[in-house]
Backbone bond lengths (Angstrom), bond angles and torsions (degrees), N, CA, C in turn:
res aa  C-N    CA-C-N  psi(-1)  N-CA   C-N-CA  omega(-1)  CA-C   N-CA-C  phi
1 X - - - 1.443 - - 1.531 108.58 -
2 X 1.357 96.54 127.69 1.868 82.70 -178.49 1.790 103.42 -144.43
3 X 1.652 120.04 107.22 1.447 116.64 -156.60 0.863 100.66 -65.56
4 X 1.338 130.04 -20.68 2.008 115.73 178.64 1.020 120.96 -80.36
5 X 1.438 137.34 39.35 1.415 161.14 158.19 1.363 110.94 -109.03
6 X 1.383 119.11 -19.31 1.889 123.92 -169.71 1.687 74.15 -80.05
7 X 1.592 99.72 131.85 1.928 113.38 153.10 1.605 93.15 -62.69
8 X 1.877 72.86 165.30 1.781 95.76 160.82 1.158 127.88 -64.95
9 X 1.251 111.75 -44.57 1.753 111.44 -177.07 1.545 102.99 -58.78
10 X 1.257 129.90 -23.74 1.555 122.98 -165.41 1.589 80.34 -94.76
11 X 1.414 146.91 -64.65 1.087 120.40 -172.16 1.684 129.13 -37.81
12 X 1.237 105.37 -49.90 1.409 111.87 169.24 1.421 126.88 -56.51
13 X 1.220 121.51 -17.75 1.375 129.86 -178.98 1.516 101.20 -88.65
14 X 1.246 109.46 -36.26 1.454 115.13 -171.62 1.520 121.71 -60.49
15 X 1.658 86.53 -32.15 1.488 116.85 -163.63 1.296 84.89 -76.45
16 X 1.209 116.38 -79.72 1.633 108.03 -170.46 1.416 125.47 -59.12
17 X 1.203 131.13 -46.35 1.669 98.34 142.84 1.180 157.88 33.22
18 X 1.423 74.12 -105.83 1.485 117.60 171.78 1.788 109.57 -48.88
19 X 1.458 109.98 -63.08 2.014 133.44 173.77 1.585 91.48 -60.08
20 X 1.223 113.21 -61.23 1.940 106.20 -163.70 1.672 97.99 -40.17
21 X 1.722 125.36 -61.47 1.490 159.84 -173.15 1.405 79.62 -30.80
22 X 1.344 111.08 -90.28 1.460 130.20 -140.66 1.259 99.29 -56.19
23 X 1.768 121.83 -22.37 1.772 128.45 -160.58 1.676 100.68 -89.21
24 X 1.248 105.19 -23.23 1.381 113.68 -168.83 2.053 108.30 -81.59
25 X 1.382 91.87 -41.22 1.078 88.39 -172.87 1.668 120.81 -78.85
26 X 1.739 97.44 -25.94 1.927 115.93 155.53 1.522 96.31 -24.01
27 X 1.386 95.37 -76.73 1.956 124.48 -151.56 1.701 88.97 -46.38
28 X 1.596 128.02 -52.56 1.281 119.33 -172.54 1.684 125.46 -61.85
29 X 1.430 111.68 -29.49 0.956 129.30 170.96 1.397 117.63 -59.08
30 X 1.200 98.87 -56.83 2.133 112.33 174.96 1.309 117.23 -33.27
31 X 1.976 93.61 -56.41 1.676 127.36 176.13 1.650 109.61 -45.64
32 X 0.980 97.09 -54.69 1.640 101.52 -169.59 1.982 102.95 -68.21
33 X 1.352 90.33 -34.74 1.620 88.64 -171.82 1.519 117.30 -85.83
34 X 1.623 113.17 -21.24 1.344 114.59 173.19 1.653 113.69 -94.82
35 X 1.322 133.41 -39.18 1.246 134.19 -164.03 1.451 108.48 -63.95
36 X 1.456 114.51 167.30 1.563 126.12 -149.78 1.428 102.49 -85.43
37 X 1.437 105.42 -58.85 1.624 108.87 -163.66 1.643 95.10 -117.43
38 X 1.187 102.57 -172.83 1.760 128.01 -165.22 1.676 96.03 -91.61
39 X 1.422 124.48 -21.13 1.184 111.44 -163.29 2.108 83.77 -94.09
40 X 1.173 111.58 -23.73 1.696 98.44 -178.21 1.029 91.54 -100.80
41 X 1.403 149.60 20.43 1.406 122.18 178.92 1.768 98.33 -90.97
42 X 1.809 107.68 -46.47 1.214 115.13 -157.32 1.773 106.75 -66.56
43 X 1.856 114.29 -12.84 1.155 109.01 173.12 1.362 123.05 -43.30
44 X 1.058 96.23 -65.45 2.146 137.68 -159.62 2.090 85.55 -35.33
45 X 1.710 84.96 -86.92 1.637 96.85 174.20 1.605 138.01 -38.40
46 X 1.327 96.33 -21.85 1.894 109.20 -175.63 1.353 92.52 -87.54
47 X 1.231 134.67 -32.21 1.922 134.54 -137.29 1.893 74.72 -111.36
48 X 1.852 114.29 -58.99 1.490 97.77 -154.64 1.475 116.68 -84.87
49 X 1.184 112.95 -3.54 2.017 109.19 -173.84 1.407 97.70 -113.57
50 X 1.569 122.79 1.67 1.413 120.33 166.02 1.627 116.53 -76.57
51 X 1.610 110.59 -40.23 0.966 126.58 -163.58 1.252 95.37 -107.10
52 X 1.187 151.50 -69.99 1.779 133.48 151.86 1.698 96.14 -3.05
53 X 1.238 101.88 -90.84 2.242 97.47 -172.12 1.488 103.28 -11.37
54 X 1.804 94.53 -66.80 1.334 100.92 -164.83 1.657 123.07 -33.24
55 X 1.467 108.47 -52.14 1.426 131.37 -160.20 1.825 90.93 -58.80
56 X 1.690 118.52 -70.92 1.040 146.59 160.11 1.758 126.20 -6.49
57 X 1.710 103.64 -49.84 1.358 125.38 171.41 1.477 101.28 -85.95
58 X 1.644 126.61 -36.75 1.303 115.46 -164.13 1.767 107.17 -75.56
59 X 1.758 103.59 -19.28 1.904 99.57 -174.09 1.025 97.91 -101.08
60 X 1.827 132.70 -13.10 1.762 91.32 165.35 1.430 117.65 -91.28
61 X 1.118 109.91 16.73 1.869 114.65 161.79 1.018 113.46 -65.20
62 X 1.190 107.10 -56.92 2.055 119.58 -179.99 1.382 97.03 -67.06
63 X 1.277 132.45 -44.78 1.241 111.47 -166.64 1.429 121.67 -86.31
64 X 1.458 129.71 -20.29 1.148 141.23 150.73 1.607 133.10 -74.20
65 X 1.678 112.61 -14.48 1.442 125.35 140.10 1.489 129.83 -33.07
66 X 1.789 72.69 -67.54 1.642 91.10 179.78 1.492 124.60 -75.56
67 X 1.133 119.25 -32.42 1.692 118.08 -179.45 1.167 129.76 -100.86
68 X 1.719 118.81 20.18 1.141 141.12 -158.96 1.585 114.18 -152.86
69 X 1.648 95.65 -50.90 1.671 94.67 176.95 1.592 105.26 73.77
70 X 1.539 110.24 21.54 1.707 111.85 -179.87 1.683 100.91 -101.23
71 X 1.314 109.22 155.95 2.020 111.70 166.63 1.491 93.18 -56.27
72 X 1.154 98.15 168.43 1.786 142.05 -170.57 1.407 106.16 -97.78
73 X 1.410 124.16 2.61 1.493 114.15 -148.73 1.777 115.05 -78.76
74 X 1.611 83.83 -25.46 1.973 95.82 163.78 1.625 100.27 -45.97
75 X 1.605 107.89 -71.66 1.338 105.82 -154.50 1.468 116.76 -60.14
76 X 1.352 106.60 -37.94 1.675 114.04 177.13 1.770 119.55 -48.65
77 X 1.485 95.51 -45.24 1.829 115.64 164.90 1.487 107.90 -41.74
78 X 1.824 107.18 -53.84 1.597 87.43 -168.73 1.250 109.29 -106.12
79 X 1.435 129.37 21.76 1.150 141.34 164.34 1.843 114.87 -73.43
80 X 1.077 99.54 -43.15 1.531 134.24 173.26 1.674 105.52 -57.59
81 X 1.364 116.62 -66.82 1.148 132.06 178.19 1.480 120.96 -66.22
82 X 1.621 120.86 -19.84 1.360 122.07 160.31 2.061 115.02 -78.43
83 X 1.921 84.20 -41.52 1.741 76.39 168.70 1.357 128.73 -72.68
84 X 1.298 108.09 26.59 1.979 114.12 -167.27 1.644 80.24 -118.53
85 X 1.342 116.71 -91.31 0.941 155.38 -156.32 2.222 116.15 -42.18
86 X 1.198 106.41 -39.54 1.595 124.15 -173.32 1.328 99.79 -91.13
87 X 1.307 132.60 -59.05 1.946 119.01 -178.78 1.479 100.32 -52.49
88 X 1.590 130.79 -86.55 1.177 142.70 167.77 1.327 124.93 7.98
89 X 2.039 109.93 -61.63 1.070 108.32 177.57 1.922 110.50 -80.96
90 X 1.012 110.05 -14.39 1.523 113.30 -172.93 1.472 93.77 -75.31
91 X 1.208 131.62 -60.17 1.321 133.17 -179.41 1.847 120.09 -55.58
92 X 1.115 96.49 -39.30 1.981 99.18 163.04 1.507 122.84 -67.96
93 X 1.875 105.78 -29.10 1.615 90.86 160.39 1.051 120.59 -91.64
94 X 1.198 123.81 -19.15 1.831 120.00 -168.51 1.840 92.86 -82.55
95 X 1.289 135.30 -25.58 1.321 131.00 166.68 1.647 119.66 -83.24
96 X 1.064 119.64 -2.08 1.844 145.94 152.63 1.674 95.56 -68.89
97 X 1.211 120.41 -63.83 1.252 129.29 -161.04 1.536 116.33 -76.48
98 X 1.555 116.57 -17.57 1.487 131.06 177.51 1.564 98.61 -68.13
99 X 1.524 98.55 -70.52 1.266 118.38 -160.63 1.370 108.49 -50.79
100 X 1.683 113.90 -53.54 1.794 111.23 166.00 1.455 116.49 -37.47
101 X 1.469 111.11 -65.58 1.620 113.63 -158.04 1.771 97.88 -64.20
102 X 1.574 115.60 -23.65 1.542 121.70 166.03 1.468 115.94 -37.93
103 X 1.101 102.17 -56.93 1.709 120.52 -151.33 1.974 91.81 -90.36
104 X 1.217 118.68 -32.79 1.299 118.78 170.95 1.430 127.98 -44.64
105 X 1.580 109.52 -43.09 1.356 140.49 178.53 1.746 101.36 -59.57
106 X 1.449 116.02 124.02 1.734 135.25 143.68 1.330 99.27 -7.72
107 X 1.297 130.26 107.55 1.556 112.46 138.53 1.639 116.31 105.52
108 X 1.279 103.91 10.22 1.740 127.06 -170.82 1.371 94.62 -121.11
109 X 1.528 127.68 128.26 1.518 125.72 151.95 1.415 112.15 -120.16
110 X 1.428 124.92 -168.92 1.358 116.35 165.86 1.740 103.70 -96.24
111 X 1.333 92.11 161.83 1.194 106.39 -162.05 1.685 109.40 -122.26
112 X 1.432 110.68 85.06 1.820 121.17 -167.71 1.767 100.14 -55.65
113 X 1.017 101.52 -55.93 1.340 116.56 165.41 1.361 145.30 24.46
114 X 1.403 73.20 -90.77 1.973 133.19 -172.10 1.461 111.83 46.26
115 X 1.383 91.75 57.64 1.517 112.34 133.81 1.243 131.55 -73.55
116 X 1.651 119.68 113.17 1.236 130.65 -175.03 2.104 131.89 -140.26
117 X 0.967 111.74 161.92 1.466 89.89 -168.56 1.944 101.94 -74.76
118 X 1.314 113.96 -36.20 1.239 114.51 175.21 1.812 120.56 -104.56
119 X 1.280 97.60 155.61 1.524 100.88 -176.60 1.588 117.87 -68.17
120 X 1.319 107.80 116.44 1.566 112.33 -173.30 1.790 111.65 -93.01
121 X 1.285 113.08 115.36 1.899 88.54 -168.99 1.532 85.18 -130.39
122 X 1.395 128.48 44.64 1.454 133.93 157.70 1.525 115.57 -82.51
123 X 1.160 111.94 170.78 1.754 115.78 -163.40 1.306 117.49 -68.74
124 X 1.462 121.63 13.34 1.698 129.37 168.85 1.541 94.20 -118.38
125 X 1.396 135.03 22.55 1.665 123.70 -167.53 1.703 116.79 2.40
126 X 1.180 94.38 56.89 1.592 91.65 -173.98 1.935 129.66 104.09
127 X 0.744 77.49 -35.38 1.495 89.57 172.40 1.556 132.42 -26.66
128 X 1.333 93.59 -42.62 1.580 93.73 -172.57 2.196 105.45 -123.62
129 X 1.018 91.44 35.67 1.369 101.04 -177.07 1.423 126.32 -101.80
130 X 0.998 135.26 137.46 1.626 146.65 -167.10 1.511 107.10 -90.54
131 X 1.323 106.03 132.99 1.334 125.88 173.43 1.549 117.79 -122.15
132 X 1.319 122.66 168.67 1.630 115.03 169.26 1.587 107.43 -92.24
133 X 1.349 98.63 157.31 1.534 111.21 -171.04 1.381 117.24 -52.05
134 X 1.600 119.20 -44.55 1.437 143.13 -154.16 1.373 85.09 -96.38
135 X 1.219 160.16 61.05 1.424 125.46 128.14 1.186 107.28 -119.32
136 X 1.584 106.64 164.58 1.393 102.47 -171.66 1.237 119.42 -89.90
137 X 1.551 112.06 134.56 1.782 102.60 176.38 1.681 117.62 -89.49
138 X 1.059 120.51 161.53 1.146 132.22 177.51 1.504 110.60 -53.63
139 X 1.904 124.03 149.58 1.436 97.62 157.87 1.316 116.37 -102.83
140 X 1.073 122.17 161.62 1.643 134.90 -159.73 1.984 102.30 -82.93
């Protein structure tokens, strides 16, 4: 691998990239530190260090394309592994965060049960689902 073989135009792309990446992931940081509640904070960060990565993984492709002439298959791996990995976890805290501000609320308990007003046929069949205090349960 030898970078003084990468052209200019691939340096410059790299470069920017590289600045767009790093700006994106700024902007997520800000997000998380300026926004009001937990449900806009976790936006900012999921949308800007996903797409920062993105920028980040897409210039050392070009730049290791180009100055090496090797496959991409590193970058594709963790390209792969951010598109698995970043919705998933954003969606397990903001559904961490339902269920809390749930259970916070007058008149909501958990429900071992799974007693519910609608039919739950996900991989806890009920189990971990919230009900209101006042209805009546069945007796066993």
């Amino acid at each position: 691998m030898n970078p003084e073989l990468v052209p200019v135009w691939a340096q410059w792309l790299v470069a920017l990239l590289l600045v767009a990446g790093s700006l994106l992931a700024l902007v997520g940081a800000f997000g998380l530190m300026r926004l009001a509640n937990f449900f806009q904070r976790i936006h900012a960060p999921a949308l800007g260090n996903t797409l920062g990565t993105w920028c980040t993984v897409i210039g050392s492709m070009v730049f290791f394309s180009m100055a090496g002439g090797r496959s991409m298959l590193h970058e594709l791996m963790v390209s792969c592994f951010i598109i698995l990995t970043a919705p998933v976890t954003s969606i397990l805290l903001v559904r961490a965060a339902l269920g809390r501000d749930r259970r916070a609320q007058p008149g909501w308990q958990d429900s071992p049960e799974g007693m519910t007003d609608v039919d739950d046929t996900g991989p806890d069949h009920g189990r971990a689902s919230i009900k209101p205090d006042d209805r009546p349960r069945p007796s066993a």
